[in-house]
N, C-alpha and C positions, 0 to 999 in steps of 0.2 A: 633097774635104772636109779642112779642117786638124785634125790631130792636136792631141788634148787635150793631148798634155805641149809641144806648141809653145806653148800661154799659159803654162808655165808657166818658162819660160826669162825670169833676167834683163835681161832688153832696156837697162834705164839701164845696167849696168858692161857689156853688150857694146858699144852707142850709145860710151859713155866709151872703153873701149880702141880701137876702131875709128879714133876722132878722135884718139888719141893716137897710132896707129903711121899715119896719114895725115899728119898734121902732121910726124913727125920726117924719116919721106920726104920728103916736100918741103924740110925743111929740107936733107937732105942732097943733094937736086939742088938748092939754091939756090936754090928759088922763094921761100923765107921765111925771115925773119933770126929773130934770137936776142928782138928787140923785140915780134915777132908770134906766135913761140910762146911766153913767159913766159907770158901774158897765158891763153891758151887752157890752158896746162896747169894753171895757178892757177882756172881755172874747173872744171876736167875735175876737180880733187883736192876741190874743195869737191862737183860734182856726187858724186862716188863716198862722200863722208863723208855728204851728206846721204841717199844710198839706204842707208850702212850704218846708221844712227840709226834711218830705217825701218822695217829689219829688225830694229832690236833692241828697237824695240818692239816690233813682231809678235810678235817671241821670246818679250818679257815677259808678252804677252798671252795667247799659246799656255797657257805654263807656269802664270796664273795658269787658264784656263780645266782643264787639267787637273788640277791642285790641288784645285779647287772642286769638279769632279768627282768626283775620290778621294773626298772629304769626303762628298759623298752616297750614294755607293757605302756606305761605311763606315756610315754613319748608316742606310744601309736595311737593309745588312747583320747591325747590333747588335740591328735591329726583328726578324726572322725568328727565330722559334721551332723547333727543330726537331722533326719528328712523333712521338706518343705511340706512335701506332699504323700499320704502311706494309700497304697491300694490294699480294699478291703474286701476278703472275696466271700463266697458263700457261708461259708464256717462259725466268720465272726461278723456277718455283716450284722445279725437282730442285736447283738453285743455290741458293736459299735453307736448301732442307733440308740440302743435303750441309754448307755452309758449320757451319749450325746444330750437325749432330752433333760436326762435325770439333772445333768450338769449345767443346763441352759441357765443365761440370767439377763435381764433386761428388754431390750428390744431385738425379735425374732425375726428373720423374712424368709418365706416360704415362697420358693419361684417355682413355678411352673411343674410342680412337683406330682406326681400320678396318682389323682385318689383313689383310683380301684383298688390302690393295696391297704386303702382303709376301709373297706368293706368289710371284709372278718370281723369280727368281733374284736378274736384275740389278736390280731394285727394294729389294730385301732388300739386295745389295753396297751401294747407293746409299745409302741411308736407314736403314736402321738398324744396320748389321755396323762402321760406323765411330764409332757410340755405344758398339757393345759394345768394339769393340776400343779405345777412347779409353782410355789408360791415367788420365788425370786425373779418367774418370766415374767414382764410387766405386759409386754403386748406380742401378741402372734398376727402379721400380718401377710397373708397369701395373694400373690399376684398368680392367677392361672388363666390357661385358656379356654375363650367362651365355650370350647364343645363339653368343659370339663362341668358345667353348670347343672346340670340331669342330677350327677352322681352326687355333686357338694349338696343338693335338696334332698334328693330321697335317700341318703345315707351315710355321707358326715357331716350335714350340720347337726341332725337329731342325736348322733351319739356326741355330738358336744358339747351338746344342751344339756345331756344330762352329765356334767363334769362341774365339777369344783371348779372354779377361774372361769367358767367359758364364757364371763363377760371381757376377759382381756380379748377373746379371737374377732378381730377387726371383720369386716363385709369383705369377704375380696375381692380385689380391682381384677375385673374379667378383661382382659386384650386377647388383642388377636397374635398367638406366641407362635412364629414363624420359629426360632431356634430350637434343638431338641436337648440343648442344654437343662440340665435342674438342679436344685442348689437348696440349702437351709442354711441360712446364715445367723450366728446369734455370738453371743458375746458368752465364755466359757471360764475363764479363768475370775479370780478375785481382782486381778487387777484388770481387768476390761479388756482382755485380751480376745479379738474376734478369730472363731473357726468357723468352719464349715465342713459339710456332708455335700462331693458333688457329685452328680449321676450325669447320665444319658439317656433319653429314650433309644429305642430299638435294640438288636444284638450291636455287641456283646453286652451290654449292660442291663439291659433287661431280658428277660427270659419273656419271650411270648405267650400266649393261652387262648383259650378261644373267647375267655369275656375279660382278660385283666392282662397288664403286661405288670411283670414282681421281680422288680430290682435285683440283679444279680452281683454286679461289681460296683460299690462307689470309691470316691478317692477321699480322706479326711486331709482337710487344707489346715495346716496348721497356721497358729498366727504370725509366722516368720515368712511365710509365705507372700510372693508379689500378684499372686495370684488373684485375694481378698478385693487388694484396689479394684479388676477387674470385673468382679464379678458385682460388686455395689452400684457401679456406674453401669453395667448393665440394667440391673432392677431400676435406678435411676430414673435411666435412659425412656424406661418407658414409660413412667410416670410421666416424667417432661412432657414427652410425644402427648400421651394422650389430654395433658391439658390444652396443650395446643390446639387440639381440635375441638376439645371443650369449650 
């Protein structure tokens, strides 16, 4: 079987040199005078300029075909929006969050968020000890629900207490959280730009257990997102309500 890169060898300028150093040999054993190679080398110099023309069209062609290219590239590229909203699934979700706290800066709100996944140890190092210790977070404040009050005493307030910052983590305002919505809200970028981490309780978003339910899917709300407005007037909302009964 003949090898693919054998078509793809010059054959005209090899054919050409070939005829050029068979010719001069002969000239120099005297089988062929100076009358019989002019002639053949004036042919040989034309063949080799016409395979280089050839090739410089091909070239030109090449060049425009990748040009044209670019050009579409670019034009589909300028088409693409990028997501409001990215769903983050098991894989990258501790990578998501870690990145999340590590990047936090100012004011934080913590809704209704599930602390049995702060029970571990290393869950608590992972996700939330680098909110507290984030010199740039100013304040972390948790709105949860009153059955969630057991868990924030006997085991994340005391690993909070022992963190760097855990005087920014606010008392948090216990209500009564009918929605199974959850959310971390905090300000990420340099220019004050608000994201968020949002969950659900139950499947699919949480994975069950017999003493914890541990976040399975959440969705990262970028700050292009209209979703933001949404979710602040929620947290809001309940503040409001409960002064009112206050």
């Amino acid at each position: 079987m003949i090898p693919k890169r054998f078509y793809g060898y010059d054959w005209d300028a090899i054919a050409g040199i070939l005829a050029a150093v068979i010719a001069i040999i002969l000239h120099m054993l005297h089988v062929l005078d100076e009358h019989v190679i002019l002639p053949i080398i004036l042919v040989l110099i034309a063949l080799l300029f016409i395979n280089f023309m050839r090739h410089e069209r091909s070239n030109e062609l090449t060049a425009e075909q990748v040009e044209r290219m670019d050009r579409t590239v670019k034009t589909i590229h300028s088409t693409l929006q990028p997501s409001d909203v990215d769903l983050v699934g098991p894989r990258q979700l501790r990578t998501t969050s870690e990145q999340f706290s590590h990047n936090m800066r100012g004011d934080s709100i913590w809704f209704n968020v599930c602390l049995s996944m702060y029970k571990p140890q290393q869950l608590f190092d992972a996700l939330l000890r680098p909110a507290v210790e984030n010199p740039k977070v100013k304040s972390i404040r948790f709105t949860l629900d009153e059955s969630q009050q057991p868990l924030w005493e006997q085991h994340v307030l005391p690993k909070i207490m022992a963190c760097k910052g855990h005087a920014k983590v606010m008392e948090p305002h216990w209500r009564q959280l009918e929605k199974n919505i959850s959310f971390i809200l905090a300000d990420i970028h340099q220019e004050g730009q608000t994201e968020a981490l949002l969950s659900f309780w139950g499947e699919p978003f949480m994975a069950q257990s017999t003493e914890k339910e541990v976040p399975r899917y959440i969705f990262h709300v970028r700050h292009r997102s209209e979703l933001l407005t949404h979710l602040v007037e929620l947290e809001r909302g309940h503040h409001l309500r409960q002064q009112e009964k206050s």
